[in-house]
N, C-alpha and C positions, 0 to 999 in steps of 0.2 A: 440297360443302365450304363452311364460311364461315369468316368473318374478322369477329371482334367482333358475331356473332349475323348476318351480313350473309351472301345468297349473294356466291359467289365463281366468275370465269369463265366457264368455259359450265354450272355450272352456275345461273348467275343467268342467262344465256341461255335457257337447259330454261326457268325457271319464268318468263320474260316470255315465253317462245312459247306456252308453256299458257295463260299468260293471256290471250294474242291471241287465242288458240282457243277461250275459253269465252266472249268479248266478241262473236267473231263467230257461237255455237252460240246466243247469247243472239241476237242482229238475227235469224239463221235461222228458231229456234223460236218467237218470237213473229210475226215473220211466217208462218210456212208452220205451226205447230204440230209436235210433236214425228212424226207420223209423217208427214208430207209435206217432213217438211226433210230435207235429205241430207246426209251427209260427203262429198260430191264439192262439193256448193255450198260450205259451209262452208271445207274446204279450198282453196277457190278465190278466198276473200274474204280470206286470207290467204297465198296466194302459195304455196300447198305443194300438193304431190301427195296424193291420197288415203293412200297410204301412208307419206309422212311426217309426216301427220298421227297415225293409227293408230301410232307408234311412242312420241306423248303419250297416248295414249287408246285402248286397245285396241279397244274399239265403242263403238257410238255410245251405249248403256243408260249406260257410265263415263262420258260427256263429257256426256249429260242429268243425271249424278249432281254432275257437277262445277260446273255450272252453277249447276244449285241449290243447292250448297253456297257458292259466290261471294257470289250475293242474299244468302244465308242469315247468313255471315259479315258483311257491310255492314252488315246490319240490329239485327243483338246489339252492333256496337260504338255506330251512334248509339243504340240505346236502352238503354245503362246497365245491362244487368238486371244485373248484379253487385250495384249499392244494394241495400241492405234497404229502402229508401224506397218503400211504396204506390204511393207519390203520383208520387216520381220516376220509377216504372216508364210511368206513365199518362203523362206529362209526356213521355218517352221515346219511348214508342208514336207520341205525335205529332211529333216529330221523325222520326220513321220513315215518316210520311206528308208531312210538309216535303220529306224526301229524295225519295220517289217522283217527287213531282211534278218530278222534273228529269230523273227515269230514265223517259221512257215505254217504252223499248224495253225494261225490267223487270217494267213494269207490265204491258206486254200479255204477255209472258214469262207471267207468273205468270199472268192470268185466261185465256188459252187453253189451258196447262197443265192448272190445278185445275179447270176444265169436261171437257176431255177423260181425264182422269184419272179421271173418277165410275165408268168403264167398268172392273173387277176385273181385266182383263190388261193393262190400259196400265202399264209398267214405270214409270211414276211414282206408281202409285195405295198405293202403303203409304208411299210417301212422304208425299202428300198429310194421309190419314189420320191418318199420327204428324203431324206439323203442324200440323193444325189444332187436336189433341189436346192440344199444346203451347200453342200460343196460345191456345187459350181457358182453358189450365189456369195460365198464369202472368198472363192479365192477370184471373181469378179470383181468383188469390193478392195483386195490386195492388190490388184492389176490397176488398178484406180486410185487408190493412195500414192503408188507406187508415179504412176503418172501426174497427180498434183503435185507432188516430190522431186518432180522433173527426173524422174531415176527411172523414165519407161520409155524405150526405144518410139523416135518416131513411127508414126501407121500403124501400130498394133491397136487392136482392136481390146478392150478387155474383155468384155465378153466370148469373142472366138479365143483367147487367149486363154481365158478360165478353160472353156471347153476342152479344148484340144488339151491342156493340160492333164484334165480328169483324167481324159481317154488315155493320154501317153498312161499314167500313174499305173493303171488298170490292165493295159495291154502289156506292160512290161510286167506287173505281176505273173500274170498267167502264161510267158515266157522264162518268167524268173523259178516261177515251179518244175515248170520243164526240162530245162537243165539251169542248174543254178553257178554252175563252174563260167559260164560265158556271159552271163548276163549281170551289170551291177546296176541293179537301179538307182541307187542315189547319183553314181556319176552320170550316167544318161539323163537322170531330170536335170541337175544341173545344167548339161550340155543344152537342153532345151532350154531353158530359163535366159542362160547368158546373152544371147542374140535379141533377146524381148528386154534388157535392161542397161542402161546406158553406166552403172556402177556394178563393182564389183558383189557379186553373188556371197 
């Protein structure tokens, strides 16, 4: 039930205990990876029984699914892609690596995930696949605004553009877990961005 778009009672209770639950599947998973973490740790880290856990989350496949839908959600409201704007989406992206850089328990979430995921029965691997499918096909489509805009460096390619983007995004994370004192990934994506746009970033 809500009240002025708002939950209401226990059921606004239900959806802050699910989300205590996919905050603590997130520390889990990127600590232990998706098959070495458990619903007993998990439900332990928030004070519930295995099974009253499972009563938000029927298995653990739903609660890695919700997980990632959380990241996923966080990530589309800082970067804007509603704009029609190239430029803004690209602008956006980077704001989405600003963010990271506060979530490492996100960060490693995701690059233990998307390595172990390359394996065809890991229950996140079609996820992965549409994903990256995704990201590299809308920041193609930014590389491409960006260029009808006249705001995209001659000879860039948008597609090898998007690409090579992803990869920086990715490699720089899993450098930026590493040691995090030497590495700023917002500034280096910029650094990469600027030479692909004829306006200022």
């Amino acid at each position: 039930m809500t009240v002025n778009g708002k939950p209401r009672g226990s059921y606004k209770k239900t959806a802050e205990r699910r989300r205590e639950i996919l905050q603590a599947g997130i520390e889990v998973f990127s600590t232990n990876g998706f098959r070495s973490g458990s619903i007993r740790e998990i439900a332990e880290r928030v004070g519930m029984s295995q099974a009253g856990l499972l009563h938000h989350f029927s298995n653990k496949n739903e609660l890695l699914a919700g997980v990632l839908e959380l990241r996923d959600d966080e990530s589309r409201r800082i970067s804007n892609l509603e704009s029609p704007d190239g430029l803004e989406h690209l602008r956006g992206l980077v704001r989405v690596v600003e963010y990271n850089s506060s979530v490492p328990g996100l960060v490693e979430l995701h690059c233990v995930l998307s390595a172990e995921a390359t394996s065809p029965d890991h229950p996140a691997h079609g996820y992965f696949v549409n994903r990256y499918r995704w990201v590299v096909g809308i920041t193609k489509e930014s590389f491409e605004g960006a260029r009808a805009a006249g705001q995209l460096a001659a000879g860039v390619d948008p597609d090898s553009a998007a690409r090579s983007f992803v990869a920086l995004m990715d490699g720089l994370q899993v450098q930026w877990l590493l040691d995090k004192d030497s590495v700023d990934m917002a500034e280096e994506t910029r650094r990469f961005l600027r030479p692909l746009l004829t306006v200022p970033l």
